[in-house]
C-alpha positions in Angstrom: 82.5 126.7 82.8 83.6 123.3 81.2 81.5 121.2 79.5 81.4 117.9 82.0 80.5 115.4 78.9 83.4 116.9 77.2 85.8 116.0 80.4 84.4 112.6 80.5 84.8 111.7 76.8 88.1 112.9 77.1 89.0 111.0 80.3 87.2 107.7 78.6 89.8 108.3 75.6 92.6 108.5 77.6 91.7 105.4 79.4 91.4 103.3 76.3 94.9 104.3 75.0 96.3 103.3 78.5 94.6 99.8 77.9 95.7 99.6 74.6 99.4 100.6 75.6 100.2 99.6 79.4 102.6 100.4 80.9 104.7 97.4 82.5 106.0 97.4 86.0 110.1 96.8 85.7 110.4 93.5 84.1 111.9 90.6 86.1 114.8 89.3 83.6 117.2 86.3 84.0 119.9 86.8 81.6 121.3 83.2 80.8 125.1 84.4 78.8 127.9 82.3 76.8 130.1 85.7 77.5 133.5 84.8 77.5 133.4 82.2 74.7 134.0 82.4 71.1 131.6 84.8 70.3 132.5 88.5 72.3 129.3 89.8 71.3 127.8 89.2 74.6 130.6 91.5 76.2 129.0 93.8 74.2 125.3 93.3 75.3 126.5 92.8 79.1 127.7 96.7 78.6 124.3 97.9 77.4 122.7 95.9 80.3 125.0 97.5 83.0 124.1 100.9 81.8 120.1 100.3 81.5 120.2 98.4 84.7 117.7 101.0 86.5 115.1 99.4 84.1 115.1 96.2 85.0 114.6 94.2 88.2 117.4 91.8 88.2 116.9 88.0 89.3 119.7 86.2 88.2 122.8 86.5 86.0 123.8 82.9 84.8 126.6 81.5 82.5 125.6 79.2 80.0 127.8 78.1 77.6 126.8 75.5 75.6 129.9 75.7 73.8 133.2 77.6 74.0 135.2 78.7 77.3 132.2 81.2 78.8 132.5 81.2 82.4 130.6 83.5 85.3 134.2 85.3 86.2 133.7 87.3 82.8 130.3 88.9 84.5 132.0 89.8 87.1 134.9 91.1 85.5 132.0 93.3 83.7 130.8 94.1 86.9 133.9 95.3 87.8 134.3 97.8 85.0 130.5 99.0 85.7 131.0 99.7 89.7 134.1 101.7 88.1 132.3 103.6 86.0 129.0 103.8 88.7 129.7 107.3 90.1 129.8 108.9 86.8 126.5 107.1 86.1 124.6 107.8 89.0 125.1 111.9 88.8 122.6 111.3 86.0 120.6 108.3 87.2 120.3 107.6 90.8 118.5 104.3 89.9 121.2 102.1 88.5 121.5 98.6 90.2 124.7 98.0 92.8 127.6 96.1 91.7 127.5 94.0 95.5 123.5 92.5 94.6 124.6 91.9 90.9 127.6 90.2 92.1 124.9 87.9 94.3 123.0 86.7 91.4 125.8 85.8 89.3 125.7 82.0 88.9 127.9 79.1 87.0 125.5 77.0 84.9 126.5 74.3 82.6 129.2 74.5 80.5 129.1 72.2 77.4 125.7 71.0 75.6 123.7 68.5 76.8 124.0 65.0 75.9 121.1 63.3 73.4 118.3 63.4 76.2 118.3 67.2 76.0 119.7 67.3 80.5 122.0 65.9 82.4 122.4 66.8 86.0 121.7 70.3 88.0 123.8 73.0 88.5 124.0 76.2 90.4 122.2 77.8 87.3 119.6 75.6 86.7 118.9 75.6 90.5 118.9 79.3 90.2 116.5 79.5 87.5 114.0 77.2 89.8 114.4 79.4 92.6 113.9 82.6 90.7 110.7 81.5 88.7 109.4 80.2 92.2 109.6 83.4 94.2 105.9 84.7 94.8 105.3 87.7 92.1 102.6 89.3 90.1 105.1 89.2 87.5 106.7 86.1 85.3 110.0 85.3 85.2 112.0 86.9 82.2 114.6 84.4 80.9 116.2 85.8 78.5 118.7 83.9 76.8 121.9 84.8 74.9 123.9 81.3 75.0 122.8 78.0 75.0 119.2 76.7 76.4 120.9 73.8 78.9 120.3 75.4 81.7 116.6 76.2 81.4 116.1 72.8 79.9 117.5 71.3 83.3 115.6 73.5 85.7 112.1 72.7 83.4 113.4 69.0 83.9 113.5 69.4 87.6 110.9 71.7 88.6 108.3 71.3 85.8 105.8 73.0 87.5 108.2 76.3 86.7 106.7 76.1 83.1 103.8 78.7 83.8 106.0 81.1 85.7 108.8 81.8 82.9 108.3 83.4 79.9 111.5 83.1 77.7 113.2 85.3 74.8 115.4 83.4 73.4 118.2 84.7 70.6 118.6 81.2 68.3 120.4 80.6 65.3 123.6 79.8 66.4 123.1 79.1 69.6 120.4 76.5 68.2 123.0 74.8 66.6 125.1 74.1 69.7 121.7 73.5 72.1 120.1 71.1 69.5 119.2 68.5 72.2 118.4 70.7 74.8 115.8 73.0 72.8 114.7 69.9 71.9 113.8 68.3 74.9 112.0 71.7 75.8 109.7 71.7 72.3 109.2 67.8 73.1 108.1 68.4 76.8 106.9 71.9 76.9 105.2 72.7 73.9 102.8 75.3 76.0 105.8 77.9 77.3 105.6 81.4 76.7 108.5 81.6 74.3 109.8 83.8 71.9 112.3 81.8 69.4 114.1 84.2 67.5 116.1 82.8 64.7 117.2 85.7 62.6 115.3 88.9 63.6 118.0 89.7 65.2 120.8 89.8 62.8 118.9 93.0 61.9 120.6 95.5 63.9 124.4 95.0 63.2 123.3 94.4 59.3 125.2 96.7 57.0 121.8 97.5 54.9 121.2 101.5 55.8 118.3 101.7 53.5 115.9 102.2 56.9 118.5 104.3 58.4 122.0 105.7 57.9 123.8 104.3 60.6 127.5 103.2 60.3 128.3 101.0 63.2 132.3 100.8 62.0 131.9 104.4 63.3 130.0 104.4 66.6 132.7 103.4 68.6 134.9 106.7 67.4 132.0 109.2 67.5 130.1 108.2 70.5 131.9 105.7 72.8 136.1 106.3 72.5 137.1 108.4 75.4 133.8 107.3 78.1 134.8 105.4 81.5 136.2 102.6 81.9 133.4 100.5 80.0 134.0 102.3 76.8 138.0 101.6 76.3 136.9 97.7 77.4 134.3 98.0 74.4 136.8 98.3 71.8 138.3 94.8 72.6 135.4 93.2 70.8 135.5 93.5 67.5 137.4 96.3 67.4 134.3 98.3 68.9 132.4 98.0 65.7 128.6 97.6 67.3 127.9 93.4 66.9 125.3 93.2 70.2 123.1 90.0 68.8 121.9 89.5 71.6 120.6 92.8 73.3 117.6 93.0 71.0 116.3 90.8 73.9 116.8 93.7 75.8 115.3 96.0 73.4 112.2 94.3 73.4 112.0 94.5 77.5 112.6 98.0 77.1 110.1 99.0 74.8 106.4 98.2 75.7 104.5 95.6 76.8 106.8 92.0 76.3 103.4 90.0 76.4 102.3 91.7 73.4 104.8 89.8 71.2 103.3 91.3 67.7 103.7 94.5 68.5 106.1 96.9 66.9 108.8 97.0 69.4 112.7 97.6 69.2 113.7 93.9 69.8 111.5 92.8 66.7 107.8 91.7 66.2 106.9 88.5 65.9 104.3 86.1 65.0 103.1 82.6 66.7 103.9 79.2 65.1 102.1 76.0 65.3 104.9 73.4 65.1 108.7 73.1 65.4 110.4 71.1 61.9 112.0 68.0 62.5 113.0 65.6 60.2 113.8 62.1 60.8 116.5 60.1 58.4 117.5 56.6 59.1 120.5 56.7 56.8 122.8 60.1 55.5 120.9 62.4 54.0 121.9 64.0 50.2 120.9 67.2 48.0 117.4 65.3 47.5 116.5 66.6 51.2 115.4 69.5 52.4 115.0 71.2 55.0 114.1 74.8 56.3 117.1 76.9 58.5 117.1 76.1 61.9 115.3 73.0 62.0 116.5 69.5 63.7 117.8 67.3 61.4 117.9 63.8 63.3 120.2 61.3 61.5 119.9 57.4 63.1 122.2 55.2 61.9 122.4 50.9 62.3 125.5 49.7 64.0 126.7 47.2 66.5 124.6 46.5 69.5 127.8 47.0 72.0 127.7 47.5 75.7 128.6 51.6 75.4 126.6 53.1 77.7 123.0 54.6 76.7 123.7 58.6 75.5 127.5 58.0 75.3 129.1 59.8 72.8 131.0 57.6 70.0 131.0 59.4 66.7 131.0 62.8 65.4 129.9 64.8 62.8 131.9 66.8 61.1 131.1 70.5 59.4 133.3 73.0 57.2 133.1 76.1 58.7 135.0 78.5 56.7 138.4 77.6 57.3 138.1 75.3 60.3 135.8 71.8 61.0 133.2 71.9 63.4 132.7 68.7 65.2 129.2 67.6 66.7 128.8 64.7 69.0 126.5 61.7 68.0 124.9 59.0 70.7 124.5 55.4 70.9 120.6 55.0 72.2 121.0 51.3 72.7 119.7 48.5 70.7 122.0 49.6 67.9 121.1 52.5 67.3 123.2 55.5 66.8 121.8 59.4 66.5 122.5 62.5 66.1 120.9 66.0 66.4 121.9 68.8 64.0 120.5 72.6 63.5 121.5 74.4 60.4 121.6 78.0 61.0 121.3 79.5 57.9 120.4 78.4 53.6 123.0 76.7 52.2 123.9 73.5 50.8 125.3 71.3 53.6 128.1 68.6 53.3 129.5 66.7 56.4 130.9 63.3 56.8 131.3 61.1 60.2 134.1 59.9 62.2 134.1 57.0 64.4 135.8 53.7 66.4 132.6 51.9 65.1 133.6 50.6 61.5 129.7 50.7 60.5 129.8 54.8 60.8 133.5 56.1 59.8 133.9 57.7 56.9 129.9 58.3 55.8 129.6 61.4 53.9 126.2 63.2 53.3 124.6 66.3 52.5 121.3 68.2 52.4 119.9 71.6 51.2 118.7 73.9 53.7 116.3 76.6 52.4 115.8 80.0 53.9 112.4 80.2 55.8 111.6 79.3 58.5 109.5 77.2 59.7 109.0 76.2 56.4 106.6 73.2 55.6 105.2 71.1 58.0 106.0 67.3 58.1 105.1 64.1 60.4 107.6 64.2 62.7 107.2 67.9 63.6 106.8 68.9 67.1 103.4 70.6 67.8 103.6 73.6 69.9 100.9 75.5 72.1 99.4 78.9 71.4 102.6 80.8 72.9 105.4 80.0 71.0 106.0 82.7 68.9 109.4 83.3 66.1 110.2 85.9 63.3 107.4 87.1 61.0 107.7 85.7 57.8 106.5 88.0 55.5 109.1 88.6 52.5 108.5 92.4 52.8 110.3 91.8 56.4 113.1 90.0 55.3 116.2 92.4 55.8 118.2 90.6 52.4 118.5 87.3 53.8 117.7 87.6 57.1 114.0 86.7 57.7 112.2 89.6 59.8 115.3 91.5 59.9 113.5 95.0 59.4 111.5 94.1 62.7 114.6 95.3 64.4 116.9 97.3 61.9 114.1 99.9 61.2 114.6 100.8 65.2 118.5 100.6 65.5 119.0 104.6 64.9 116.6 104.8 67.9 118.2 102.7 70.1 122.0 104.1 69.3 121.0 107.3 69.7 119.2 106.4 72.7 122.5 104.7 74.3 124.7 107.7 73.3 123.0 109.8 75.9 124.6 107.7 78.2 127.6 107.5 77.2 127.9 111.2 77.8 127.2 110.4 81.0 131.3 109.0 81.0 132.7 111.6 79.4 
């Protein structure tokens, strides 16, 4: 006969290792997507979602492009391919989401970033976004964001009361750099969101550092996607099928655990919570005396004419080298003479731009500045303050993957994941 207090101890065990580990219902995940802009990495991403749609309850699939062409017409387009490619699919998985309700959540958000006040007006994504988070659930709202934050910035702006519904992973860096005044009005304003800012972490898994693994993603496209459906021949239009993906370690990390535990070792990265989001204020140009930490909000005010230019009207630009092109950003008149300007550097460098302008006073000011490599770096007076959820990528330099600060968070899981994916692109062939 068994020993009964050797049943219950084992019973008691198991139920601590379930409370330590729980398993989470589907999540409920808003993607908000710049696909079909510069950047085809979210084509990329959009594939991986399609295929892992039986684990995820879908609200809303929303274009947000804070910069480039990105419309909603390229998710459905992707859509297309995937409801191609669905019979193959479902001989293996019965659970995959249909193309007809995916095609019902798909909704146009703003295209272009906000002016200086961080929103502008509504759109259908921003009203989408309110009338996801405000659907009774036991579950938040998953936003998780590949583009620019303009959308969720207008529907916090006209539903504030959304704030404790959402809980937001949001892939940065570059996409800071085009929503400067948008993620600023949400640190500003919302300082007590669940949200997951991640900077760099993420650069991690297309890295070319195989020192935690020995995957060549030149060669994934050849050995485990060429040949599979119609998704796979649509995959090699984006850079040339070698694996990019930035932003589907906010999948990873929906996949893989509990998304509330945000420290936990997880395939979309671990991170750790931050007190306070860098800003620096200059009231002239800056030069290579300042500095400033990666992906912080420098916030330039300049003296000019008081003039009757409407309040947040664009009338100057800044202007950035970007390898061989200029990047322009806009600057806005506030009133009273004063002219500003938002800008995110997205990685350590030493920074040079000038400005370009009708307003005499402005034209041809040159400046620069010397951005340093962690983040969030010291803490200064004009800082924004943020609540005991806002959490970014761990900064300890055994975690830095080169350059990239907590890039082994997510590179030491990308054999996993690929490996992971390729059984289901078997499922094509």
């Amino acid at each position: 006969m068994r020993n009964p207090i050797l049943i219950a101890l084992f019973c008691l065990t198991q139920s601590l290792i379930s409370a330590q580990n729980p398993t989470p219902s589907k999540p409920r995940i808003l993607i908000s997507t710049d696909i079909g802009g510069t950047d085809p990495d979210d084509n990329q991403s959009m594939t991986h979602l399609l295929m892992y749609s039986d684990l995820f309850h879908f609200e809303g699939l929303v274009s947000s492009p804070s910069y480039g062409e990105g419309n909603k017409e390229e998710i459905l387009r992707m859509i297309d391919l995937y409801e191609k490619d669905l019979p193959k699919l479902r001989k293996h998985n019965k659970n995959l989401e249909k193309p007809n309700y995916l095609r019902s959540i798909t909704k146009q958000g703003r295209k272009g970033n906000a002016p200086y006040l961080g929103y502008t007006t509504a759109t259908e994504g921003s009203d989408w976004i309110i009338k996801c988070a405000k659907k009774k659930s036991t579950q938040p709202l998953w936003i998780l964001g590949w583009g620019g934050l303009e959308d969720v910035a207008q529907a916090l702006h006209d539903a504030p009361e959304i704030q404790n519904k959402i809980k937001i992973y949001w892939i940065g860096g570059p996409n800071k750099k085009w929503s400067a005044n948008s993620y600023a009005y949400i640190a500003e304003n919302f300082p007590n969101l669940f949200f997951i800012e991640v900077n760099s972490s993420y650069y991690g898994f297309f890295s070319d550092n195989t020192e935690l693994d020995s995957v060549n993603s030149s060669n994934y496209y050849d050995s485990v996607i060429k040949g599979a459906g119609h998704l796979g021949p649509d995959f090699k239009n984006y850079y040339n099928g070698e694996i990019k993906m930035g932003d589907s370690p906010s999948l990873f990390y929906m996949m893989d655990g509990n998304p509330e535990n945000t420290e936990r070792e997880s395939w979309g990265g671990s991170f750790e919570k931050i007190s306070y989001s860098p800003r620096m204020i200059y009231n002239q140009v800056t030069t290579l005396k300042d500095t400033v930490s990666f992906c912080s909000i420098i916030e330039i005010h300049l003296k000019g004419p008081k003039t009757a230019i409407a309040s947040d009207s664009i009338c100057f630009w800044m202007e950035v080298p970007y390898g061989k092109t200029v990047q322009k950003w806009p600057g806005y008149y506030l009133g009273n003479g004063d002219y500003a300007i938002r800008y995110i550097p997205k990685k350590a460098e030493n920074l040079h731009y000038n400005f370009t302008s009708e307003i005499a006073e402005i034209n041809g000011l040159k400046g620069s500045i010397v951005v340093t490599n962690l983040w969030p770096g010291k803490k200064h007076n004009a800082d924004y303050p943020l609540g005991n959820n806002w959490y970014s990528d761990k900064s300890d330099p055994d975690l830095y993957d080169g350059k990239i600060q907590g890039g082994k968070t997510v590179l030491k899981w990308r054999k996993a994941i690929l490996d992971d994916w390729a059984k289901r692109w078997k499922w094509l062939k």
